[in-house]
C-alpha positions as CSV (number, residue, x, y, z in Angstrom):
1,X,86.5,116.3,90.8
2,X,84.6,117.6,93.8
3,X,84.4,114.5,96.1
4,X,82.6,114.4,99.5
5,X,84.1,115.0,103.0
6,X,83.5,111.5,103.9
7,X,84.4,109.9,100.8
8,X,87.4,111.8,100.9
9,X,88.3,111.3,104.5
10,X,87.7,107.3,103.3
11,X,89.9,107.3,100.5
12,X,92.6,108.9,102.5
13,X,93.0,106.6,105.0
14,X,92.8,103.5,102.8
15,X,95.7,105.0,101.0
16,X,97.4,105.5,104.2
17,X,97.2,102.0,105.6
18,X,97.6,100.3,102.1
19,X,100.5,102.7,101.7
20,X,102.1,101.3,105.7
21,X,100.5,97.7,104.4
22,X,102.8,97.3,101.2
23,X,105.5,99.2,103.0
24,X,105.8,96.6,105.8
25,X,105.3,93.9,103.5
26,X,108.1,94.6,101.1
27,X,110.3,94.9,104.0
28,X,109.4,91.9,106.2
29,X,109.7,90.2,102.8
30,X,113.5,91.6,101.8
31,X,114.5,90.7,105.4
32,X,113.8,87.5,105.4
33,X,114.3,86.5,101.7
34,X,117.5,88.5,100.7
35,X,121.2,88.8,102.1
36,X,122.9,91.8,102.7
37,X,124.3,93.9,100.2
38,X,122.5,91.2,97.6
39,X,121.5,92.7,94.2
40,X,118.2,91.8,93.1
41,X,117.3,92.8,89.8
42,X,113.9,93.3,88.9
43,X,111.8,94.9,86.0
44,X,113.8,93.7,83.0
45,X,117.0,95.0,84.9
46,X,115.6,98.7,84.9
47,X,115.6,98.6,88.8
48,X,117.8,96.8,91.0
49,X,117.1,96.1,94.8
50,X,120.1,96.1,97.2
51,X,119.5,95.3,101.0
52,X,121.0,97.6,103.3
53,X,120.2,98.9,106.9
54,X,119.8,102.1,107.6
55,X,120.3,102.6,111.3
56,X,120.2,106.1,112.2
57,X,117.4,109.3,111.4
58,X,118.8,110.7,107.7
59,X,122.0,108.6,107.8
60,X,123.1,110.2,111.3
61,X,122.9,114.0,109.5
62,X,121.5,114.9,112.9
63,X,123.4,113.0,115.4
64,X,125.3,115.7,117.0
65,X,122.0,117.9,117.7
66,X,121.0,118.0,121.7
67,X,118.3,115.4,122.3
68,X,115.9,118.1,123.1
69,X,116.4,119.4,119.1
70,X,116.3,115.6,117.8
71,X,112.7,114.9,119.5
72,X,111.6,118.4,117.9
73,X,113.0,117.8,114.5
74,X,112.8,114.4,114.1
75,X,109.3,113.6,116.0
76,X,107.3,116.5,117.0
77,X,107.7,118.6,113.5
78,X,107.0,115.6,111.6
79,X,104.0,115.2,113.8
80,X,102.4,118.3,113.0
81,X,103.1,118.6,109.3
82,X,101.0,115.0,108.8
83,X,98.1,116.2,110.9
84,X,98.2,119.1,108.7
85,X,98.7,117.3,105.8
86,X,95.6,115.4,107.2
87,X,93.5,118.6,107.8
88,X,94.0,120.1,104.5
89,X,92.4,116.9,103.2
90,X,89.3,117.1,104.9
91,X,88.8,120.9,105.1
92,X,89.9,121.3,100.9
93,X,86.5,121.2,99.2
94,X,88.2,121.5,95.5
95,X,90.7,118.7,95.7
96,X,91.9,117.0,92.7
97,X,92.2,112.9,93.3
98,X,95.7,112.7,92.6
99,X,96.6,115.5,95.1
100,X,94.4,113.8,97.9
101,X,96.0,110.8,97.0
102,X,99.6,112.2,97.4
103,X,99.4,113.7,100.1
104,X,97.9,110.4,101.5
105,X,101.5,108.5,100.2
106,X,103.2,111.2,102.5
107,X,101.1,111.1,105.9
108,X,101.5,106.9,105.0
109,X,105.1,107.0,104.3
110,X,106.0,109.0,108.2
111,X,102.8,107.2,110.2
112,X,104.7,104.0,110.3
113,X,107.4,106.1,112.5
114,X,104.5,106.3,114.9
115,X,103.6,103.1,115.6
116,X,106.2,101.0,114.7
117,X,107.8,101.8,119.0
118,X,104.4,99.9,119.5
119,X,104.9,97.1,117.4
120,X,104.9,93.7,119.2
């Protein structure tokens, strides 16, 4: 499906902000409704939920990095590979909907890491 620049630009960032809306949601929700290290099953037990808090970047795999290396690893390369993401979108004239769409999920899934600092 050949889809409009502007329809295109449009459908990515509702996905993004539904994607940072549900995102939020679920989590605001699990914090306040379920304990730590509770089970929650759901879907006919084929998925179970378990609360934990994850309190370092990857599980502290970078912790003994210089500072300067953790801003450019964890913040700055990040950084550019969404905007990229995000220019490939709009400047892709053949894009199938389900790769516009993904691509959306993963620009959603590390925007939150941008403005969550600003969060009041």
């Amino acid at each position: 499906m050949n889809l409009n620049r502007y329809i295109k630009i449009t459908i990515a960032i509702i996905v993004i902000f539904l994607n940072v809306g549900c995102d939020q949601f679920t989590k605001e929700k699990v914090r306040n409704e379920i304990a730590d290290k509770e089970m929650v099953k759901i879907v006919d037990h084929h998925f179970t939920l378990i609360k934990v808090e994850n309190t370092g970047a990857a599980l502290g795999i970078f912790s003994n990095l210089p500072q300067v290396l953790k801003i450019i690893l964890l913040q700055i390369f990040p950084l550019i590979v969404m905007l990229g993401l995000f220019w490939y979108i709009v400047k892709e004239a053949k894009m199938p909907i389900a790769n516009l769409i993904g691509l959306s999920f993963i620009i959603g899934g590390g925007y939150w890491k941008y403005i969550r600092p600003y969060r009041p």
